[in-house]
N, C-alpha and C positions, 0 to 999 in steps of 0.2 A: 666641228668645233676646233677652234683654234688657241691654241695658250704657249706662255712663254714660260721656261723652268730656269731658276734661275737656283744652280745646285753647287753645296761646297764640294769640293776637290782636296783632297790632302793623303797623303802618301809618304813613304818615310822620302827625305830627303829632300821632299816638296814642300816650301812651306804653301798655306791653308788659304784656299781661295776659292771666291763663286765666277762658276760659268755659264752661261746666259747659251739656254738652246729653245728652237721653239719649232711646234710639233706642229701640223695641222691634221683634216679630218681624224679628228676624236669623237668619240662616243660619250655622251655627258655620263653614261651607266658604266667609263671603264675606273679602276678604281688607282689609287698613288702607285702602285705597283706596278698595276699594270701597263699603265704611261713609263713609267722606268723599264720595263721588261721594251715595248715597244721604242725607247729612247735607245734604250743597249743595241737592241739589233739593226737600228740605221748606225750607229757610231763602230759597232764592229762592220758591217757592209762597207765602212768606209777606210777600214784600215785605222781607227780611236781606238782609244782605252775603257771598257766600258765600266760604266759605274758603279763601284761595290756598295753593295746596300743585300740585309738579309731578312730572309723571309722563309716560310716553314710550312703550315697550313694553312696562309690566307683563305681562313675561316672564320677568322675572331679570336682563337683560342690560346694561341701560346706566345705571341705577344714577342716574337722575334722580330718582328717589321717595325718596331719601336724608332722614330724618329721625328725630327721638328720640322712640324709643317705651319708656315709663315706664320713663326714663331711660338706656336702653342705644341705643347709633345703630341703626335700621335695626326693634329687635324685638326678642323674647328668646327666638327659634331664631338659634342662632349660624349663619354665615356664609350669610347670608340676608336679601336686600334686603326694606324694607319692604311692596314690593308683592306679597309671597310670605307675607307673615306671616298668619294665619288666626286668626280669631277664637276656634277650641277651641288653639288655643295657648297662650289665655291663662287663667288660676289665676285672675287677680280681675278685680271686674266694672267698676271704673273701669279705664278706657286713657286715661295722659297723652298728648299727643300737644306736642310742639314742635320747633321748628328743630335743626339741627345746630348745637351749641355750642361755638364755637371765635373767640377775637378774629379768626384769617385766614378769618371763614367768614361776616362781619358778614351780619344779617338785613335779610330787605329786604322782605317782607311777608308775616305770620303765619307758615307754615314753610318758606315759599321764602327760600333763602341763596344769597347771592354767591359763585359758585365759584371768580372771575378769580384768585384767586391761584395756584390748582393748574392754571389754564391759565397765569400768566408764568412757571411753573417747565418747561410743555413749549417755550413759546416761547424759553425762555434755549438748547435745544439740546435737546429729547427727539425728536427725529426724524433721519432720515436727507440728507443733501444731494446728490447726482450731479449733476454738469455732463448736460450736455443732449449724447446720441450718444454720451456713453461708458458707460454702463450694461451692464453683460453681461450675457449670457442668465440666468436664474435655475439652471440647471443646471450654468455653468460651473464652478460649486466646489462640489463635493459638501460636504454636514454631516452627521456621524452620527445615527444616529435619537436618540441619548441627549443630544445637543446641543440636537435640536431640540425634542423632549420638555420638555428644560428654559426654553428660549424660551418654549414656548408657555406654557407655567405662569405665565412672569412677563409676558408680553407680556398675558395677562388682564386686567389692572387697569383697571379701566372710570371710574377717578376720581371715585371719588362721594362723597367725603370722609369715611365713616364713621370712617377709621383717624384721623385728622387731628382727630373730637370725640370718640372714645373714648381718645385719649391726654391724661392730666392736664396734659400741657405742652404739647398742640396742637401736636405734632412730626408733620413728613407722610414722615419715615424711608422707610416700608413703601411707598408709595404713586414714591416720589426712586428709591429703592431697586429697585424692579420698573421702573421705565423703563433704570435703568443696569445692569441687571441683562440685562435683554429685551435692548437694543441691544448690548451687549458681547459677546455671543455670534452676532449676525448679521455674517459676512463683511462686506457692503457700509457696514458701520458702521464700521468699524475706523480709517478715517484719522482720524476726526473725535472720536476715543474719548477724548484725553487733555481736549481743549477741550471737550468737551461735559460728562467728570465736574466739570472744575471751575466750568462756567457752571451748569448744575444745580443744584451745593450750594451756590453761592455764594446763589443765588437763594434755594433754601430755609430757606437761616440767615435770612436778610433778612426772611422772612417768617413763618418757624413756630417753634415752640420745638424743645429738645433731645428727643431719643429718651429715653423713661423704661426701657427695659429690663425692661418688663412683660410684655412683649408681647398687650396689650390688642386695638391693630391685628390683629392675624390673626385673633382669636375673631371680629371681627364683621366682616372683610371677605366682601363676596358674591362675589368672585371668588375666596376661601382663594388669597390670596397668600400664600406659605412665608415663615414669620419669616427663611429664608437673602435675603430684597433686603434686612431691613435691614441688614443685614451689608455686603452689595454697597455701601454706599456708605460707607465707611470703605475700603473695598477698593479699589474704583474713584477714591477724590480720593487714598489711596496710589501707587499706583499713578502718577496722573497729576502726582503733585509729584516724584515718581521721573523722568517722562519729561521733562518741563520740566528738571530738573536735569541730566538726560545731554547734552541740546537746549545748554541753554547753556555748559556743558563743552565741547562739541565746537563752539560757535561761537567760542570765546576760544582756541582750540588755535590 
């Protein structure tokens, strides 16, 4: 099999540009990756610059291989990280290859992007906090199987920002949405529930655009997060302007 890649370049100093390489005898079963891994090692044999691009478990799972492949995040099997995508998937014999395109997702060489903003939206509160010794056994409070079912659906989201450049407005909704989603149904989250939806969305306004109502996010997450997190966070910052309101009612009483 033969294909032609036609991949951005950008570096500091360099401005941002596609170069046009093309591989023969491929395997229709090797996957984006792996054509890139194979592309690097003739451009280093030749004395090139090989092409930064990142990758971690090419298994499906943690969603580090995050980028735009002719022009959709990830590839064009929906809910399916780039390092899954295969070469008979593809109709035509040029494959763009570039970054994830989002202003919160700035580039930072050829198609490795800067994820820090989808981490200060977990730092503002997406995690659990217990004082040290009081932690109860895991079994002290039962949760139904259908509670937990839906946890775990949302608690998937492996952050890899595909929802965040397949949305026209760069909104991380789905992605805000699936953490407030996940923690609001785990018991040992619940004190911290009102402050957390509204440190969260505060953070993600700050940093991403509005939700376009597409629902773009879900076709290409690899973890099919259900369009229901985006929802959860109109739910959850309701919700917590509700409790802050009772809160300070009953301090002025």
């Amino acid at each position: 099999m033969k294909r032609t890649l036609e991949i951005w370049r950008e570096s500091e100093g360099v401005r941002g540009h596609f170069e046009r390489y093309t591989l023969e005898n491929l395997n229709p079963a090797m996957s984006i990756l792996d054509v890139l891994d194979r592309l690097n090692e003739d451009l280093i044999r030749a004395g090139s610059e090989a092409i930064a691009f990142e990758s971690d478990c090419r298994e499906g799972i943690c969603g580090a291989c995050g980028m735009t492949v002719n022009g959709r995040p990830h590839g064009p099997q929906s809910n399916t990280p780039a390092c899954q995508q295969r070469l008979r998937d593809f109709d035509n014999r040029i494959i763009r290859l570039e970054p994830l395109r989002s202003a919160a997702l700035p580039v930072l060489r050829d198609l490795v992007v800067d994820r820090r903003a989808l981490d200060r939206v977990i730092i503002a509160g997406g995690y659990v906090g217990i004082n040290v010794g009081t932690a109860p056994d895991a079994d002290t409070e039962r949760v139904g199987h259908d509670v937990v079912e839906e946890t775990l659906d949302f608690a998937a989201c492996i952050g890899c920002g595909a929802c965040v450049a397949a949305c026209p407005n760069g909104s991380a909704q789905l992605f805000v949405g699936a953490k407030l989603a996940h923690l609001a149904r785990v018991p040992q989250a619940h004190n911290d529930r009102t402050r957390r939806a509204i440190a969260l969305v505060e953070e993600a306004e700050l940093l991403f655009g509005p939700c376009s109502n597409y629902g773009e996010c879900a076709q290409v997450c690899p973890a099919r997060i259900p369009l229901a997190a985006v929802a959860a966070v109109n739910k959850e910052r309701l919700r917590a302007a509700c409790a802050r309101r009772v809160r300070r009612s009953a301090g002025s009483a």
